[in-house]
N, C-alpha and C positions, 0 to 999 in steps of 0.2 A: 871773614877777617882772620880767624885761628890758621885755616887753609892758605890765605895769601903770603903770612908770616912763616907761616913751615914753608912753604914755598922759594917766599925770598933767604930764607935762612939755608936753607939748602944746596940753593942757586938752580930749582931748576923750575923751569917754566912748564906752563901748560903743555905744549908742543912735546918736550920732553916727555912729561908723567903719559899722555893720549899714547907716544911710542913705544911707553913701555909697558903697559897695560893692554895694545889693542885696541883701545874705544876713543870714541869720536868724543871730543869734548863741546862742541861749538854749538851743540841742538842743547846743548845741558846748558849751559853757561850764559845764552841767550835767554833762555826761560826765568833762568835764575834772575837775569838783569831786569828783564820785564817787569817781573813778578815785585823788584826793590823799587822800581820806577814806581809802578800802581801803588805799592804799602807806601812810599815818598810823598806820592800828590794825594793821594785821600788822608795821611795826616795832617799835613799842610793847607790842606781845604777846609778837614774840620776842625783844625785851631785856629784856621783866621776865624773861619765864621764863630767860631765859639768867642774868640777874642769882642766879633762886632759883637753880637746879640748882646752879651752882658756890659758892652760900652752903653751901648742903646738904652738900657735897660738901667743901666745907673747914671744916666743924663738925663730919663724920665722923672728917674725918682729924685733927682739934686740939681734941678737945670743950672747953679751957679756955677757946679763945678764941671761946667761942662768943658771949658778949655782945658783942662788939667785932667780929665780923662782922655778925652782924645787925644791930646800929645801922648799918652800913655799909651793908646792904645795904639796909636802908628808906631813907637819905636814897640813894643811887643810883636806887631802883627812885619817890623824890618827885621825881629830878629828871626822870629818863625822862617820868612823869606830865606833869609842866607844858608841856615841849619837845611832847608830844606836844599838851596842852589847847591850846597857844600855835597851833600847827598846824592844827587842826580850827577855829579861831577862823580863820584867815587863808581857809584854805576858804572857809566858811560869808560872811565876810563880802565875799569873789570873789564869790559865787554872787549876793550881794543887791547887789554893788555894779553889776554887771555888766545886771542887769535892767532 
C-alpha cells in the first residue's frame, strides 16, 4: 500500500522503477499477489466458519432465537464476503497494474 502511494505520488510505475534499478519486478510482484490471495481466502474461510460454528452453537443453546441469529449471521458472514471480494479485486488489479 505505502509502495503503491509513493508510486502514484511520484508518477512512476513499475516499468519505470524495474528500468531504473535493473531488476525484473514481475516474479516479485506475482509472489507478492499470491501470497495476498492465500492470507485473503484463509481469512475469509476462517471467519465464515468461525461465524457458523458459534451461530450453531448459540441456536443449540437458545433455539427461539434461532431466526434472529441466523439473519445475523448471513449479513456477518455478507460482510466478511465483500471485505474479502474487495481484497482479491485490489490483488488482482496489483498484479495487472504492476505489469
Amino acid at each position: 500500500m505505502v509502495v503503491s502511494s509513493v508510486l502514484a505520488a511520484t508518477g512512476t510505475g513499475a516499468s519505470e522503477l524495474a528500468a531504473a534499478t535493473g531488476a525484473s519486478t514481475s516474479g516479485l510482484v506475482a509472489a507478492a499477489v499470491a501470497f495476498g490471495c492465500a492470507v485473503t481466502i484463509l481469512g475469509a474461510g476462517m471467519a465464515i466458519g468461525w461465524i457458523g460454528s458459534r451461530a450453531v452453537e448459540s441456536i443449540a443453546r437458545q433455539p427461539e432465537a434461532g431466526p434472529r441469529i441466523f439473519t445475523t449471521m448471513v449479513i456477518a458472514g455478507a460482510l466478511v464476503e465483500g471485505v474479502t471480494f474487495f481484497s482479491l479485486l485490489i490483488c488482482f488489479l496489483v498484479l495487472y497494474w504492476l505489469k
